[in-house]
N, C-alpha and C positions, 0 to 999 in steps of 0.2 A: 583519491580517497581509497585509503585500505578498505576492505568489506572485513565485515563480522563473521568469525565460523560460520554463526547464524545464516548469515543473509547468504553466504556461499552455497550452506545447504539448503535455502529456500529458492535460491536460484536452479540449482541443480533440478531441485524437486519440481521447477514450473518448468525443464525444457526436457524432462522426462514424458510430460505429457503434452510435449509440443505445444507452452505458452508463445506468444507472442512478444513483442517491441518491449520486454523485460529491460525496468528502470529501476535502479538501486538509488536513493536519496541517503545525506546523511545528514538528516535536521538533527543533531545534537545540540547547535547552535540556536535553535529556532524554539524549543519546547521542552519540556524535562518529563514529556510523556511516554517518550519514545527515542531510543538514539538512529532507528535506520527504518526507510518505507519503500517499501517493493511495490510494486504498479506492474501488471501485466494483461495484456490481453488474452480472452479466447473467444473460437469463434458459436460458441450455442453456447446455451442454459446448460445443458448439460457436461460439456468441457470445463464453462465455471466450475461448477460443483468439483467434479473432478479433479482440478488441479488445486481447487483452496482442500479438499480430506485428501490429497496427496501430501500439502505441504504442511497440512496439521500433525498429519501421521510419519511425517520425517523430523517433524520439527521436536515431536513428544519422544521418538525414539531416541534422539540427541541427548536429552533431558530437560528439553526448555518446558517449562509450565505455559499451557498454554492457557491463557486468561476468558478467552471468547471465542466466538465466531459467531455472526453476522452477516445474513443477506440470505441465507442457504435459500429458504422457502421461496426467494424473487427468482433466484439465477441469475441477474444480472450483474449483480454487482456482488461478492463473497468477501469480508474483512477477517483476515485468521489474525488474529490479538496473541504473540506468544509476549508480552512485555517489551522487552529490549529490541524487538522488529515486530509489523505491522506487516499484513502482505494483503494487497488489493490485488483480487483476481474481476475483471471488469469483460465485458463486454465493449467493441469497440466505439459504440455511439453511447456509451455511459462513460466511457472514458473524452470523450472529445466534450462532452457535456460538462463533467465537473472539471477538467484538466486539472488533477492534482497535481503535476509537475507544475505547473504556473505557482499554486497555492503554495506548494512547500519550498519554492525556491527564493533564496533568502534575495531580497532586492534590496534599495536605498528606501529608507521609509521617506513617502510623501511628506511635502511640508504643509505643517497643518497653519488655514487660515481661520481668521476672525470672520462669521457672518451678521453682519448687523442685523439687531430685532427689529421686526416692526414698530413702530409706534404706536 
């Protein structure tokens, strides 16, 4: 997968501030909310914080609109919304909890069965 300017410089901007196990997703295929999802570790509340207004304030200097941000007040979990990339800055047992790499990776859809109703 080619990456996005985008997601290059939101890469950039998470190992500026020394993120972690930095994953680039490309759900284009998967959603029309989003073309790319960045996942990355740190290790406090505080590093969270950190590196999601590092990569809002790279991402805004670029010229992306940044749409949101989400989690600030937790620090566990930080969501920066620029449209076209998403960027999860997570703590590492919020990250093994929701495993969004599972979530966003496109698999074979299940076959769905018939459950007979009660009588």
């Amino acid at each position: 997968m080619r990456k996005s300017p985008l997601a290059t410089l939101a890469v950039s901007a998470l190992e500026d501030i020394k993120a972690r196990d930095i994953t680039v997703l490309d759900v284009r295929k998967l959603t029309s909310i989003t073309d790319t999802i960045v996942i990355a570790s740190a290790d406090s509340t505080r590093q969270v914080g950190a590196l999601a207004r590092h990569v809002r304030d790279k991402l805004k200097d670029a010229g992306a609109t940044i749409i949101g941000t989400e989690g600030e007040a937790g620090g566990e979990w930080v969501l920066v919304d620029a449209g076209d990339i998403v960027v999860h800055v997570m703590q590492p047992a919020v990250r093994a909890y929701y495993n969004l790499e599972e979530l966003w990776t496109a698999r074979p859809a299940a076959r769905r069965t018939k459950v007979a109703r009660a009588a």
